[in-house]
C-alpha positions in Angstrom: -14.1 -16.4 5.2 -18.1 -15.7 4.7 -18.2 -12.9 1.5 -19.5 -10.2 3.3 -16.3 -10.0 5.6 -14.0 -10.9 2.8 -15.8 -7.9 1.3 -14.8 -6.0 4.4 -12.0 -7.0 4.3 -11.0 -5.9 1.0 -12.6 -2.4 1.5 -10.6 -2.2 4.7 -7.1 -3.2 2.3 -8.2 -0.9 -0.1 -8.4 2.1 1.6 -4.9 1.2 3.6 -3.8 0.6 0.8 -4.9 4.1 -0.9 -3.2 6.0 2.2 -0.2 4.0 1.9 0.1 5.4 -1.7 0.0 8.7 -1.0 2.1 9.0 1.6 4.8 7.0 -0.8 3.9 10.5 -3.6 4.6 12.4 -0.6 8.0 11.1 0.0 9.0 11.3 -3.6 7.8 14.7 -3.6 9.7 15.7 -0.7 12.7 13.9 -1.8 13.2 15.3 -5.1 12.7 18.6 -4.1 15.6 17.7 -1.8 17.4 16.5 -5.0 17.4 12.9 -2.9 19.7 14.7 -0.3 17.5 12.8 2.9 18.5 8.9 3.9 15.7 9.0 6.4 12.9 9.9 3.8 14.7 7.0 1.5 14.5 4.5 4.4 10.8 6.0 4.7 10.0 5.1 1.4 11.7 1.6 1.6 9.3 0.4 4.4 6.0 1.9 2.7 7.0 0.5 -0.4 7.6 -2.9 1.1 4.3 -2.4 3.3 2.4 -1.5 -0.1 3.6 -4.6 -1.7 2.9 -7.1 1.2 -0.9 -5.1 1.3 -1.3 -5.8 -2.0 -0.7 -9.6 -1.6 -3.1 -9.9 1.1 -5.4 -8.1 -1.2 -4.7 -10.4 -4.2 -5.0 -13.6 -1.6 -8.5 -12.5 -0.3 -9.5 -13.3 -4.3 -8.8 -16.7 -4.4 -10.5 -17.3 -8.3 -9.7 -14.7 -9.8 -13.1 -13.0 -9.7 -14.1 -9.6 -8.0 -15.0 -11.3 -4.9 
């Protein structure tokens, strides 16, 4: 991958990734104020948690040494 689309590319992860954070506050928020009383918001958080960590490995592959691209 040329560095100016890697550079993209990691802007584009980035800012996925920032949304992908706040919607995980958002669900912690809401669950406890719900004193953890909701299994959908649980399963909700689950899949953005496991969607933050597999962004966050593409992000880390795009950086192949370990530099800021």
């Amino acid at each position: 991958m040329v560095n100016d689309d890697k550079g993209k590319k990691f802007l584009e992860l980035i800012d996925e990734q920032n949304n992908l954070q706040w919607s995980i506050i958002e669900k912690l928020i809401f669950l406890i104020n719900a004193k953890w009383a909701s299994s959908d918001t649980q399963n909700e958080l689950e899949s953005l948690v496991k969607k933050h960590s597999t962004l966050t490995k593409e992000l880390n592959s795009l950086d192949e040494n370990n530099s800021i691209l």
